[in-house]
C-alpha positions as CSV (number, residue, x, y, z in Angstrom):
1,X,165.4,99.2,107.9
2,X,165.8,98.3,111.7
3,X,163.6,98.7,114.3
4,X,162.9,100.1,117.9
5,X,161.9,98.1,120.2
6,X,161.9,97.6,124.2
7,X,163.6,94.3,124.0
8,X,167.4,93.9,123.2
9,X,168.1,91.7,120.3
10,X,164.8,91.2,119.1
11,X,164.0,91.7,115.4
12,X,160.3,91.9,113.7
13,X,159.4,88.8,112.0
14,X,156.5,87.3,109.7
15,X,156.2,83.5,109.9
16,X,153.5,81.7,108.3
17,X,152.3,79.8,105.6
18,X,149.4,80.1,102.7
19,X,147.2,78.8,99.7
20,X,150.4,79.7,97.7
21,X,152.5,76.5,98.5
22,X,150.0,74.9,101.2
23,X,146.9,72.9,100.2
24,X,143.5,73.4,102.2
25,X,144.0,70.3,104.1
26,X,147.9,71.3,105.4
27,X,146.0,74.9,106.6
28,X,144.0,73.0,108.1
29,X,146.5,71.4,110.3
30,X,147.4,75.1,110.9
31,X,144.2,77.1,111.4
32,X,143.6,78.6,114.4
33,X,139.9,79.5,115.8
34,X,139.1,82.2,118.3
35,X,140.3,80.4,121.2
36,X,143.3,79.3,119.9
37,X,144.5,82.9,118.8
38,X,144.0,83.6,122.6
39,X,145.7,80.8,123.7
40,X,148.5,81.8,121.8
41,X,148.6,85.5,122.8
42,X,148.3,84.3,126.4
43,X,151.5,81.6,125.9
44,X,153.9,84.6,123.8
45,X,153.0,87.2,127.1
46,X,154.5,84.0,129.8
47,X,157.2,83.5,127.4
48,X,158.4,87.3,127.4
49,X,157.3,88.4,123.6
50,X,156.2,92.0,123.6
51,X,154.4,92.5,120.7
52,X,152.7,90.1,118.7
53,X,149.8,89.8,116.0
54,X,147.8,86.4,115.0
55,X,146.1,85.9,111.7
56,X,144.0,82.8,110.3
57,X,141.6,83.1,107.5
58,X,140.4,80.0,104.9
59,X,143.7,81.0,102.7
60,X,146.7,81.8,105.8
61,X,147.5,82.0,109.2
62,X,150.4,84.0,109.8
63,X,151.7,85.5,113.5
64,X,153.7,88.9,113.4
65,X,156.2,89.6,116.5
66,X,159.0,90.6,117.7
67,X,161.4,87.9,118.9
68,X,165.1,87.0,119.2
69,X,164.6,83.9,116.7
70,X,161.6,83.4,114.4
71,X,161.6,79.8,115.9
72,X,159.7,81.4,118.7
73,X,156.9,82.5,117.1
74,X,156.8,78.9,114.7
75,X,156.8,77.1,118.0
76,X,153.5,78.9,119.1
77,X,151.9,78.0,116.6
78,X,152.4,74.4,116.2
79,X,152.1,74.7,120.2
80,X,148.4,75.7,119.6
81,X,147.5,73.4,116.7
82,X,147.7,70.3,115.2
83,X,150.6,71.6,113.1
84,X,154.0,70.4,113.5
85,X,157.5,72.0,113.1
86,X,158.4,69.7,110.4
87,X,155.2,70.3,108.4
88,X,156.0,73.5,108.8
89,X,159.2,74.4,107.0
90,X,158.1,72.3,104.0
91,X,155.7,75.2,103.3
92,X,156.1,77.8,105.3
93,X,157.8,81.4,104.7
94,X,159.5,83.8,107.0
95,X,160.6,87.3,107.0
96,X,162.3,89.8,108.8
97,X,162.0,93.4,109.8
98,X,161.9,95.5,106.3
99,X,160.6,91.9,104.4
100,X,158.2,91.6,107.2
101,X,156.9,94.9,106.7
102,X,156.3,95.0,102.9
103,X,154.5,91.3,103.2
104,X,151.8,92.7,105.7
105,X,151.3,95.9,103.4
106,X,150.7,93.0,100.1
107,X,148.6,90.8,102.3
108,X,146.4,94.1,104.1
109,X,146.1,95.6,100.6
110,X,145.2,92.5,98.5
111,X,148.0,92.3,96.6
112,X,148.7,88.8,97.9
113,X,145.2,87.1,98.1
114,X,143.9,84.3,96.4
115,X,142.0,86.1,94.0
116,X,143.4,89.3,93.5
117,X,141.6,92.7,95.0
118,X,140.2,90.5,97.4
119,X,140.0,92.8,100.4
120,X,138.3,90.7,103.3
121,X,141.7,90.0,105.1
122,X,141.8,93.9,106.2
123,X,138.6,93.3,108.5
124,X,140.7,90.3,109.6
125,X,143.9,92.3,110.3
126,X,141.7,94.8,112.4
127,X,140.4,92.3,114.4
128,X,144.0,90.4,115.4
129,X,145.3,94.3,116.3
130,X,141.9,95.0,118.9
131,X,142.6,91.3,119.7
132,X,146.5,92.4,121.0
133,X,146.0,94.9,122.4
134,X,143.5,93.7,124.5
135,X,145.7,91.2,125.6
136,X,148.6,94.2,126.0
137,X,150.8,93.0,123.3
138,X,150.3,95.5,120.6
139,X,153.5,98.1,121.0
140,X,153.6,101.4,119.3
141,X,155.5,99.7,116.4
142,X,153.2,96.7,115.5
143,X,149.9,99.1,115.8
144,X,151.2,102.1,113.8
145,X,152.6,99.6,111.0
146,X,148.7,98.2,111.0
147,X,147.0,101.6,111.1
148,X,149.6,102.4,107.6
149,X,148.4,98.9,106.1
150,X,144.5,99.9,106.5
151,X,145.5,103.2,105.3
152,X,146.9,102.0,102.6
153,X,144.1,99.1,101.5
154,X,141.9,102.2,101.8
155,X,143.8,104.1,99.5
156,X,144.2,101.6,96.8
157,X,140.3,100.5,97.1
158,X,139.4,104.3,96.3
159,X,142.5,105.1,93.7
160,X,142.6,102.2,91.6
161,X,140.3,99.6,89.8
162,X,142.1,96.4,91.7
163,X,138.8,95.4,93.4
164,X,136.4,96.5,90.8
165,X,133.6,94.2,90.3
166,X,132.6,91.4,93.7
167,X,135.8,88.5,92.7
168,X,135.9,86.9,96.2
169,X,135.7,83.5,97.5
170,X,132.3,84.1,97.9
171,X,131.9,86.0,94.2
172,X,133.7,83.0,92.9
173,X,131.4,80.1,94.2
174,X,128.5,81.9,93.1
175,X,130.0,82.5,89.3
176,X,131.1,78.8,89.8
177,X,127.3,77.4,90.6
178,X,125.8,80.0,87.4
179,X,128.7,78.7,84.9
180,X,127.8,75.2,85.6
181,X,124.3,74.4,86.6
182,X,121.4,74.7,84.0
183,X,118.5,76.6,85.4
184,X,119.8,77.9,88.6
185,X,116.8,79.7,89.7
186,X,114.5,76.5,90.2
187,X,117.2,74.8,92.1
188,X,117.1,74.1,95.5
189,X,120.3,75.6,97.5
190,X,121.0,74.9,100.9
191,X,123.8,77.1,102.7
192,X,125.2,75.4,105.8
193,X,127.3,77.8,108.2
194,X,126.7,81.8,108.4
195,X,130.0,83.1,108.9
196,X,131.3,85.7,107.0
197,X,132.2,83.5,103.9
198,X,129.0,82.3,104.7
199,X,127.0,85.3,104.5
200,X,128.6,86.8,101.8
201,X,127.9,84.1,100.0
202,X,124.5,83.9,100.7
203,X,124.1,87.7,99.6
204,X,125.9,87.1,96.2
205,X,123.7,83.8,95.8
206,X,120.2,86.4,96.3
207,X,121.8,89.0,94.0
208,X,123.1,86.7,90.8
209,X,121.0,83.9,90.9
210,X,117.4,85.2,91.5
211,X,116.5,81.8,93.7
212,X,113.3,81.9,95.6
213,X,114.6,78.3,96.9
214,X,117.8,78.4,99.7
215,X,117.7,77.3,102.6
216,X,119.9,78.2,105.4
217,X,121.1,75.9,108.7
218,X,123.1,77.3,111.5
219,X,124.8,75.7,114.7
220,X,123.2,78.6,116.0
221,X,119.9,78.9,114.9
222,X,119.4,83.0,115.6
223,X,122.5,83.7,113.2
224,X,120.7,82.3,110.3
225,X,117.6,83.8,111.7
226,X,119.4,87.1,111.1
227,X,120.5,86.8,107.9
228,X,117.2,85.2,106.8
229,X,115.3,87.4,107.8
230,X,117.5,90.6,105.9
231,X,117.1,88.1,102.5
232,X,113.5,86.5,103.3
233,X,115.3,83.0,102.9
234,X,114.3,80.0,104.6
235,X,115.9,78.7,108.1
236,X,115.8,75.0,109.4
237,X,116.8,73.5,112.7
238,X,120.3,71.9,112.9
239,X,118.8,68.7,113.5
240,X,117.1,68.6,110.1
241,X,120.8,69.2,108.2
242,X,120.7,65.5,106.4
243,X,117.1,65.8,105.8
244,X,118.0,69.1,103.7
245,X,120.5,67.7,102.0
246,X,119.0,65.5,100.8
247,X,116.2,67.8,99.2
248,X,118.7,70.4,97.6
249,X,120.8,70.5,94.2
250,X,123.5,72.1,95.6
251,X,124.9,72.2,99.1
252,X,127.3,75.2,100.3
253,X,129.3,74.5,103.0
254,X,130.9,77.5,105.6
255,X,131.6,76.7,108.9
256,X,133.9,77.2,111.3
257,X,134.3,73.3,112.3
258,X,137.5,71.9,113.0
259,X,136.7,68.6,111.7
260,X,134.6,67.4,109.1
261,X,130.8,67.4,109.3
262,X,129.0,66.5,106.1
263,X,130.2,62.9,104.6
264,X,128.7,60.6,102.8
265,X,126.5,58.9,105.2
266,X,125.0,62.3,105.0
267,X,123.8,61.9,101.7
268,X,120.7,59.2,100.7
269,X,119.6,61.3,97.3
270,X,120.7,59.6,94.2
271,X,120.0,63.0,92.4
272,X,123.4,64.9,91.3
273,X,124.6,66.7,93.8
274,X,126.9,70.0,93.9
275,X,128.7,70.2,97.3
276,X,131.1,73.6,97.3
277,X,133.0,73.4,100.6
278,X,133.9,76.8,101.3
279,X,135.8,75.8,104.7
280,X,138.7,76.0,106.1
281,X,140.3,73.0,107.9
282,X,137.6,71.3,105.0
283,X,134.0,70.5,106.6
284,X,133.4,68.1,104.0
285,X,134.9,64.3,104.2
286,X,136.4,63.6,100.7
287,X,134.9,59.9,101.0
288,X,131.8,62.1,99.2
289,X,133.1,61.7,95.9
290,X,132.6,57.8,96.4
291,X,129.0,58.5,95.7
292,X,128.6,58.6,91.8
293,X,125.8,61.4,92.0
294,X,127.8,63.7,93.7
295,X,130.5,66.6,92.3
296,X,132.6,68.0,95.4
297,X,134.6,71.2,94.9
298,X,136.6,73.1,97.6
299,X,137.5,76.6,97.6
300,X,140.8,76.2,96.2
301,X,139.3,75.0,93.4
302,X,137.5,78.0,93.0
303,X,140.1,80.2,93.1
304,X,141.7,78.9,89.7
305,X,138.4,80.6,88.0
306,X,139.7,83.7,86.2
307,X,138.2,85.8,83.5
308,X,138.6,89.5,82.4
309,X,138.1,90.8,85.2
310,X,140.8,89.0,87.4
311,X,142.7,90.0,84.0
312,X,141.8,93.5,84.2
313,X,142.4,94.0,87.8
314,X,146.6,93.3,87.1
315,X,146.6,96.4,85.1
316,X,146.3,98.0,88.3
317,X,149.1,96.0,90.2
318,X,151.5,98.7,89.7
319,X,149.6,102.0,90.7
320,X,149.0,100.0,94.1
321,X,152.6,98.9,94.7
322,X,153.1,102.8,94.4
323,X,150.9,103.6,97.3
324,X,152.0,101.2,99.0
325,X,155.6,102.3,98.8
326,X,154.3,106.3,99.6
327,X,152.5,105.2,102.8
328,X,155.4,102.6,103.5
329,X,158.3,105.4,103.0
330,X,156.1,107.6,105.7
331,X,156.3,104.6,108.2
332,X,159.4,104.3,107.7
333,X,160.2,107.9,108.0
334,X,158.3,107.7,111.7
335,X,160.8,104.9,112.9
336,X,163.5,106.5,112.3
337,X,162.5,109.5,113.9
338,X,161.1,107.0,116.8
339,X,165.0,105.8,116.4
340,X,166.7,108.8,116.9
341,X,164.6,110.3,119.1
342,X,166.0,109.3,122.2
343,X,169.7,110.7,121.6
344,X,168.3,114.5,120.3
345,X,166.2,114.5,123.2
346,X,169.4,114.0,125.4
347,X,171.4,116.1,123.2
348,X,168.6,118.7,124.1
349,X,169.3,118.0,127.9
350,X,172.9,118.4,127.1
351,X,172.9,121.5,125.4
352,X,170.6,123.3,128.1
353,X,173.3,122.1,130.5
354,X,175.7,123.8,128.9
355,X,173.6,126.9,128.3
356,X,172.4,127.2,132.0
357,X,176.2,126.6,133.3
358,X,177.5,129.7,131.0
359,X,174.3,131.8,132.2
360,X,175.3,131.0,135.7
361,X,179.0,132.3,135.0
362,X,177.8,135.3,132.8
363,X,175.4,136.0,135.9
364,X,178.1,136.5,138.4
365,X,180.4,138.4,136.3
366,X,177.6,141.2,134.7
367,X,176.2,143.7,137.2
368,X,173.3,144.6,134.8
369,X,172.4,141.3,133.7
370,X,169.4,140.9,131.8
371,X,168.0,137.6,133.1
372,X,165.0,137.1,130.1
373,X,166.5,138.2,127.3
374,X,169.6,135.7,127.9
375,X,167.2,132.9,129.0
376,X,165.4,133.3,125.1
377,X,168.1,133.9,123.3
378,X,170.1,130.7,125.1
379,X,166.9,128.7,124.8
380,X,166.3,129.8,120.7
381,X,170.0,128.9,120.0
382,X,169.7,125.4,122.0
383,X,166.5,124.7,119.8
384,X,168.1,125.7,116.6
385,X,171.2,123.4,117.0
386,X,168.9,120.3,117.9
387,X,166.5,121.0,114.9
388,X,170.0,121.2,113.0
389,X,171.0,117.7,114.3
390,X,167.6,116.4,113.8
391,X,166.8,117.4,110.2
392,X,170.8,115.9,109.5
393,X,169.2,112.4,110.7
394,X,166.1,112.7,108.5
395,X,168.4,112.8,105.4
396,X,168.4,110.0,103.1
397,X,171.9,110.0,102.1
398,X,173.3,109.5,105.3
399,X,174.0,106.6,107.6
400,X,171.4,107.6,111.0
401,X,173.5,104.5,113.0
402,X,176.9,106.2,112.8
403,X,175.4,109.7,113.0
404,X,173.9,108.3,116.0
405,X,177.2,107.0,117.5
406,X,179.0,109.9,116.5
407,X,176.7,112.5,118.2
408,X,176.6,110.3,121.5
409,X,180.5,109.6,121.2
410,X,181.2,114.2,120.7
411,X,178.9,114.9,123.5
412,X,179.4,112.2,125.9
413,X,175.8,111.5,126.1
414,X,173.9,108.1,128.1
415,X,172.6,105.8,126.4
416,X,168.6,106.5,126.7
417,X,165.7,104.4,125.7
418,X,163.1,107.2,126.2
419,X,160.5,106.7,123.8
420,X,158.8,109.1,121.7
C-alpha cells in the first residue's frame, strides 16, 4: 500500500518506542507533556512536515507523519526531550506506510497495550488528532486513518469480550493493593496526583476496597476537590504531602511531574509502607527502598499481574484482528480511490473534450440537429466509460500504478494532483 500525499517523496511513518523493550525510566527520557507535544508540532510545521500526530502515555510515545526519512520525525523528538538519538535506536521501532497503518490500528484497539483490552490510549489518540489539527497538520490521510482506528476500537469493545472486566493500570494497582495487604478497608490510603490514571484509580480504590480512609493531594487543589467531592473522600493542601505520608499505609503516586517528587526524606514513619508509583517519567526516587519499612512498586511491575481474565481476554485476539482487517481493507479501499482519483477526473475532462469537439462537427454538418438529445446521450456515454475505467481500478487483481500510467500514457493526459 502507498499513499497520497501533497509532498513528493514522502512516505507515512510510525517511530517510537514502548514498555515492550523500554523500561519506565528510558520512557521517561522520552515522554513528552502538553507543552512539549506543541513544541514539537510547532518545530515539524517550520521544518516543512505536513501531517503529523504526537502520542505519550505512561507505556509509549510515538509520533505519526509523513516525511522523506523517518530520521526526521526521531530528530523531533529527541529535539523536545531529554532523549537522545542513540538511546533511541537501542529500543525504538519504526514503520512505514502499510506497517505504519496496522501498528496504529493494534495500538487504538488495544491489541498492543500493556495489559491487554486496555482501551485508555483511544481517548489519547483523539486528543493528539484535535491537537493537529489545531495546529493545521492533520491532512485528509492521517485524520481519516484515525477516525477508522476509533471506529474500529469501538467495534471490538461492543463485538468481542477483549476488555471484559476493569484490567487497566488502574484495575491492576488496585487488585495489586487487595492481593497483598491484610485488611484493606481500615488502611489509610493516600492518592497523590488526579490525572486520569489518577482518577481512575481512585474510582477503582472506592469500588473494590470499601475504604472510608483515602486521602487525596493535588498540585491543584480544586482537581482533587472535584473528584472528592463525586467519592466523599478527603482532600489536603499540597503543603501537608509529607505530613500524609507519613500517616498512610499505602501511598499511590500519579502525577504528571517530570522529575521525581516523593523520596526518602519524605518518609519519617517506621510503619511498612506500600508506595505504587503509577508515573510516568517515575515520581518516586528509588533511594525509597533504602528505608527497610518501605515496599516500592512501579507500574511496570503491575503489569506482569495476570489471571483468568487477562487469559480469557486472548481468546478474543483473533475476532478483533478480523475487524480490524474489515475496517482496515475499507481504508484502504478509500486511498486508492483518493489515488486514482485525480487521472479519472482528467480522463472525464478528456472525454468531454472529445465529445463536445464531435458535437461541434455533427452541429455544422446536420440541419435538424437536435441539440439535447445529443448533449445526454454524449454526456451518458462519457459517464459510462469513466465508471468503466473506475470500477477497472477498484479491482483487486490488478496493478492500479500501471493501470494508472497506461491510462495517462493512451490519452495523453497531465499529470494532476487534484484531490478528492
Amino acid at each position: 500500500m502507498t499513499q497520497n500525499n501533497n509532498v513528493k517523496g514522502t512516505s507515512f511513518y510510525a517511530i517510537g518506542l514502548s514498555y515492550k523493550k523500554a523500561d519506565a525510566e528510558v520512557r521517561g527520557h522520552f515522554s513528552l507533556d502538553d507543552t512539549s507535544k506543541v513544541s514539537v508540532l510547532q518545530q515539524a510545521k517550520s521544518n516543512g512536515i505536513e501531517s503529523l500526530l504526537v502520542t505519550s502515555t505512561c507505556n509509549r510515545t510515538e509520533l505519526y507523519g509523513f516525511a522523506q526519512h523517518p530520521y526526521q520525525l526521531i530528530q523531533l523528538l529527541c529535539d523536545n526531550t531529554k532523549g537522545t538519538v542513540e538511546e533511541f535506536q537501542k529500543v525504538a521501532y519504526i514503520y512505514k506506510n502499510s506497517d505504519a497503518v496496522s501498528h496504529i490500528f493494534k495500538v487504538g484497539s488495544g491489541l498492543d497495550s500493556q495489559i491487554l483490552g486496555d482501551f485508555e490510549i483511544i481517548s489519547q489518540l483523539k486528543k493528539s488528532a484535535r491537537l493537529s489539527k489545531s495546529h493545521q497538520l492533520l491532512n485528509p490521510y492521517l485524520e481519516r486513518l484515525v477516525n477508522a482506528v476509533i471506529q474500529a476500537s469501538k467495534r471490538i469493545k461492543t463485538e468481542t469480550e477483549i476488555s471484559s472486566g476493569a484490567t487497566s493500570v488502574s484495575f491492576a494497582s488496585v487488585q495489586y493493593i487487595m492481593n497483598n495487604i491484610a485488611h484493606v478497608s481500615d488502611k489509610n490510603i493516600l492518592l497523590f496526583g488526579t490525572g486520569k490514571i489518577g482518577r481512575n484509580t481512585c474510582e477503582n480504590l472506592v469500588k473494590h476496597t470499601k475504604n472510608k480512609h483515602i486521602t487525596l493531594i493535588n498540585r491543584t487543589k480544586d482537581k482533587a476537590e472535584a473528584i472528592a467531592g463525586k467519592f466523599n473522600l478527603i482532600v489536603k493542601d499540597y503543603a501537608n504531602l509529607q505530613e500524609e505520608i507519613n500517616a498512610s499505609d499505602i501511598l499511590i503516586v500519579a502525577t504528571g511531574a517530570q522529575n521525581p517528587t516523593v523520596d526518602k526524606h519524605c518518609i519519617q514513619t517506621s510503619k511498612p509502607l506500600l508506595v505504587l508509583d503509577l508515573s510516568i517519567p517515575k515520581n518516586v526516587d528509588n533511594n525509597v527502598t533504602e528505608l527497610d519499612n518501605v515496599t516500592l512498586v512501579h507500574l511496570d511491575d503491575l503489569s506482569q499481574i495476570t489471571d483468568k481474565t487477562l487469559e480469557r481476554r486472548k481468546q478474543h485476539i483473533p475476532l478483533a484482528e478480523a475487524i480490524i482487517e474489515t475496517i482496515k481493507s475499507d481504508f484502504n479501499a478509500w486511498l486508492a480511490t483518493r489515488k486514482f482519483a485525480p487521472t479519472i477526473k482528467a480522463l472525464k475532462h478528456k472525454l468531454s473534450d472529445f465529445a463536445s469537439a464531435e458535437l461541434e462537427t455533427q452541429r455544422k454538418k446536420m440541419n435538424d440537429f437536435n441539440e439535447v438529445q445529443a448533449e445526454v446521450i454524449s454526456q451518458n456515454i462519457v459517464q459510462k466509460i469513466t465508471n468503466h475505467f473506475a470500477h477497472h481500478l477498484k479491482g483487486d487483481d490488478i496493478s492500479t500504478d500501471d493501470s494508472l500510467e497506461l491510462i495517462k500514457k493512451v490519452f495523453q493526459l497531465e499529470a494532476t494532483t487534484d484531490d478528492v
